[in-house]
TORVEXPA-842814 format. One record per residue: residue number from 1; x, y, z of N, C-alpha, C in turn. Coordinates in Angstrom, 3 decimals, m for minus. Example, Ala and Ser with C-alpha at 12.3 -4.5 7.8 and 13.67 -1.06 7.14 Angstrom:
% residues 2
> 1, 13.190, m5.690, 7.800, 12.300, m4.500, 7.800, 13.200, m3.300, 7.800
> 2, 12.850, m2.250, 7.080, 13.670, m1.060, 7.140, 12.900, 0.030, 7.870
//
This chain:
% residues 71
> 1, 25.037, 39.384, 25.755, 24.593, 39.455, 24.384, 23.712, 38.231, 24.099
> 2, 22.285, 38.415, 23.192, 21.456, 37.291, 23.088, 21.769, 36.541, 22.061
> 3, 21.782, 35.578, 21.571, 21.853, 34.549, 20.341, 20.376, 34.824, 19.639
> 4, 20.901, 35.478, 17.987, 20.102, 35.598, 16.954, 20.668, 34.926, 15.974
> 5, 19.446, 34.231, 15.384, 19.530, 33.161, 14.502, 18.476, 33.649, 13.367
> 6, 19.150, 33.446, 12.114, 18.274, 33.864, 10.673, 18.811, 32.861, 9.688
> 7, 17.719, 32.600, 9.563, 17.337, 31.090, 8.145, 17.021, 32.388, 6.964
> 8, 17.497, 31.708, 6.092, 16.738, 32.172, 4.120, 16.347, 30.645, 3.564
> 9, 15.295, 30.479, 3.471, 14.755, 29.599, 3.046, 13.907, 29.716, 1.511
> 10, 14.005, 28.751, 0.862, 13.012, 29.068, m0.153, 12.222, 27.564, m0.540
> 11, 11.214, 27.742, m1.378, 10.221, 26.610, m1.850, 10.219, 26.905, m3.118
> 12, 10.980, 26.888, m3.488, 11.137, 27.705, m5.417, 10.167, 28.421, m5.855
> 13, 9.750, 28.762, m5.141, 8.656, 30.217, m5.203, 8.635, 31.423, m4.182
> 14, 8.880, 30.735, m3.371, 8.476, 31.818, m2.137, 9.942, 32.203, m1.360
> 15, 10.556, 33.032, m1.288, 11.784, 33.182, m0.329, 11.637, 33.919, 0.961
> 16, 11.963, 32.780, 2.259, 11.587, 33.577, 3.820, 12.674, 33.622, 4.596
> 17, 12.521, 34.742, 4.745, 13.135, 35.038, 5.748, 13.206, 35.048, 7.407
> 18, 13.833, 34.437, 7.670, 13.249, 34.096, 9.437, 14.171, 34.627, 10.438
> 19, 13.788, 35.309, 11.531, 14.503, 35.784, 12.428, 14.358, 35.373, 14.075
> 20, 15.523, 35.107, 14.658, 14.874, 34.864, 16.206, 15.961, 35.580, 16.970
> 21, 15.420, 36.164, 17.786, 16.693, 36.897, 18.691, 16.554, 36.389, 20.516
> 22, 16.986, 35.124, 20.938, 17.165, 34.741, 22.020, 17.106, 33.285, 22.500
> 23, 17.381, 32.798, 21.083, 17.479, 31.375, 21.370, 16.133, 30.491, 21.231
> 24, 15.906, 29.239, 21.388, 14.658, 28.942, 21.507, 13.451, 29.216, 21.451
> 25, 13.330, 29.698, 22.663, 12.365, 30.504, 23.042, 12.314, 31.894, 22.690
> 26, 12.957, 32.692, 22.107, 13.399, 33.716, 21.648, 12.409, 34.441, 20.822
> 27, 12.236, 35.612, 20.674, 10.878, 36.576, 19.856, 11.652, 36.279, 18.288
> 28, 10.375, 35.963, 17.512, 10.501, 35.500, 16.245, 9.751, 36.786, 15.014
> 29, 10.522, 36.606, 13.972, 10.035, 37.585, 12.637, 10.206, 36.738, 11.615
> 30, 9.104, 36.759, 10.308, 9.268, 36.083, 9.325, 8.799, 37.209, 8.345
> 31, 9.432, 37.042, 7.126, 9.200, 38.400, 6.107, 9.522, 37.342, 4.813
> 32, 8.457, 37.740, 3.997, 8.515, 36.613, 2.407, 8.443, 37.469, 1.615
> 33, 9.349, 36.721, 0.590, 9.498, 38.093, m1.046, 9.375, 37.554, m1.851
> 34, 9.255, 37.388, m3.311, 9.347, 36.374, m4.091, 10.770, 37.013, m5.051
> 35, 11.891, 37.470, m4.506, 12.875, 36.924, m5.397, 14.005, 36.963, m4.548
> 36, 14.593, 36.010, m4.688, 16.145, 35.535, m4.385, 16.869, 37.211, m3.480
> 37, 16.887, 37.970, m4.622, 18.057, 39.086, m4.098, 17.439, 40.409, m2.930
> 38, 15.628, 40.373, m2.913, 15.368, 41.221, m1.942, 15.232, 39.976, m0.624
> 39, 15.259, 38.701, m0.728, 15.151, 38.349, 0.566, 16.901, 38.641, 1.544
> 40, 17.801, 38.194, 0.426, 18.886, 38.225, 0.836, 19.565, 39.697, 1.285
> 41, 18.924, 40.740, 1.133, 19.338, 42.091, 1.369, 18.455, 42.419, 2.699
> 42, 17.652, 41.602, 3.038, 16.725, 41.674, 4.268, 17.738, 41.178, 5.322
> 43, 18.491, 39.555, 5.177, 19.166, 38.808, 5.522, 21.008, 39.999, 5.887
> 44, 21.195, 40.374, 4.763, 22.313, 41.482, 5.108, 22.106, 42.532, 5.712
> 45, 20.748, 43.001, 6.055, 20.182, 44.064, 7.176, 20.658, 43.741, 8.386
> 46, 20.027, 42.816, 8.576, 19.807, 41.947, 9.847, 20.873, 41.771, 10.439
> 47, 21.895, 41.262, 9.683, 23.241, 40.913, 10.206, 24.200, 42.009, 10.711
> 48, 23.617, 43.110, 9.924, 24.686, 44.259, 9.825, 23.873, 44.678, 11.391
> 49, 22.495, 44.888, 11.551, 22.318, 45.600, 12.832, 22.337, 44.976, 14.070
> 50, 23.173, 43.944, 14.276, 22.778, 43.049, 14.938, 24.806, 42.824, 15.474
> 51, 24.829, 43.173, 17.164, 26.465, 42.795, 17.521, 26.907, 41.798, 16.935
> 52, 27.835, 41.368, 17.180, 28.691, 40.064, 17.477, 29.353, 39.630, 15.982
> 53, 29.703, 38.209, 15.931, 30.208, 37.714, 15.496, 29.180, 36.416, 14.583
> 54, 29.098, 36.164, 13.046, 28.171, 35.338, 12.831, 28.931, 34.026, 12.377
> 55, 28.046, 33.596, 11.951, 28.669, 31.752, 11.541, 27.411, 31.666, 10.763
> 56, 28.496, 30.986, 9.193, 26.879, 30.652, 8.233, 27.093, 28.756, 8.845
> 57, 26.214, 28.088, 9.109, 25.990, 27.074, 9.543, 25.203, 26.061, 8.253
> 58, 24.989, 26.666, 7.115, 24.618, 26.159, 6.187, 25.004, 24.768, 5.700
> 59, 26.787, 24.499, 5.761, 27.139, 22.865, 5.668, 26.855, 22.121, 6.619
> 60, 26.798, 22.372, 7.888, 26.964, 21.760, 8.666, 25.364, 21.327, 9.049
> 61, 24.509, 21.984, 9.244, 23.212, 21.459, 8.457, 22.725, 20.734, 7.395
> 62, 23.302, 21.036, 6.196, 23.397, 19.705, 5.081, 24.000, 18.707, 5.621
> 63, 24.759, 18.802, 6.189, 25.708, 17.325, 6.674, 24.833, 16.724, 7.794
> 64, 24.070, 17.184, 8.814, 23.636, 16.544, 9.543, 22.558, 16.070, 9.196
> 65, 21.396, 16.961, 8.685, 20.390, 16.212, 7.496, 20.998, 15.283, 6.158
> 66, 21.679, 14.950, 5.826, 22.395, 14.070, 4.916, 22.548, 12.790, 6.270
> 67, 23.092, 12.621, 6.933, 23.814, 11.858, 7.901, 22.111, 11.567, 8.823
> 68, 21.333, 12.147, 8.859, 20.140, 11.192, 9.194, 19.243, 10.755, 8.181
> 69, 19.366, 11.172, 7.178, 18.788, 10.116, 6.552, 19.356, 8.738, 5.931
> 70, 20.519, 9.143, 5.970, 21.261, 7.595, 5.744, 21.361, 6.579, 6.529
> 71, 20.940, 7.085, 8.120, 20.700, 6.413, 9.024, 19.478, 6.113, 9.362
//
C-alpha cells in the first residue's frame, strides 16, 4: 500500500487542496475553491477512496513549526 498525503490549506481567500499518493516523490493534485466547506468535502472524498488507515497530523505540525521558531 502507497503513502497518500493531503494538506487543506488556506490564505484567507483561497482554500487548496493538495494531494500526493507515494510519498515524496509521489504523483501530485492540487484543486482550489474559494470556500471553506467545498474544499473540505474534496478532502472527505479523498480519504474515503483511498485504503488504509489516516492520521490528522495537524498538531503535531503546529508544534514542530512553533518549536523552530523559538529556536
Amino acid at each position: 500500500m502507497a503513502r497518500r498525503d493531503i494538506w487543506l490549506v488556506s490564505d484567507s481567500e483561497l482554500w487548496r487542496v493538495r494531494g500526493r499518493l507515494g510519498g515524496d516523490g509521489g504523483q501530485e493534485v492540487s484543486y482550489d475553491f474559494t470556500d471553506e466547506a467545498s474544499a473540505c468535502a474534496v478532502v472527505e472524498r479523498m480519504m474515503k477512496t483511498s485504503a488504509g488507515t489516516w492520521r490528522d497530523l495537524t498538531e503535531a505540525i503546529r508544534q514542530e513549526s512553533n518549536r523552530r521558531r523559538t529556536h
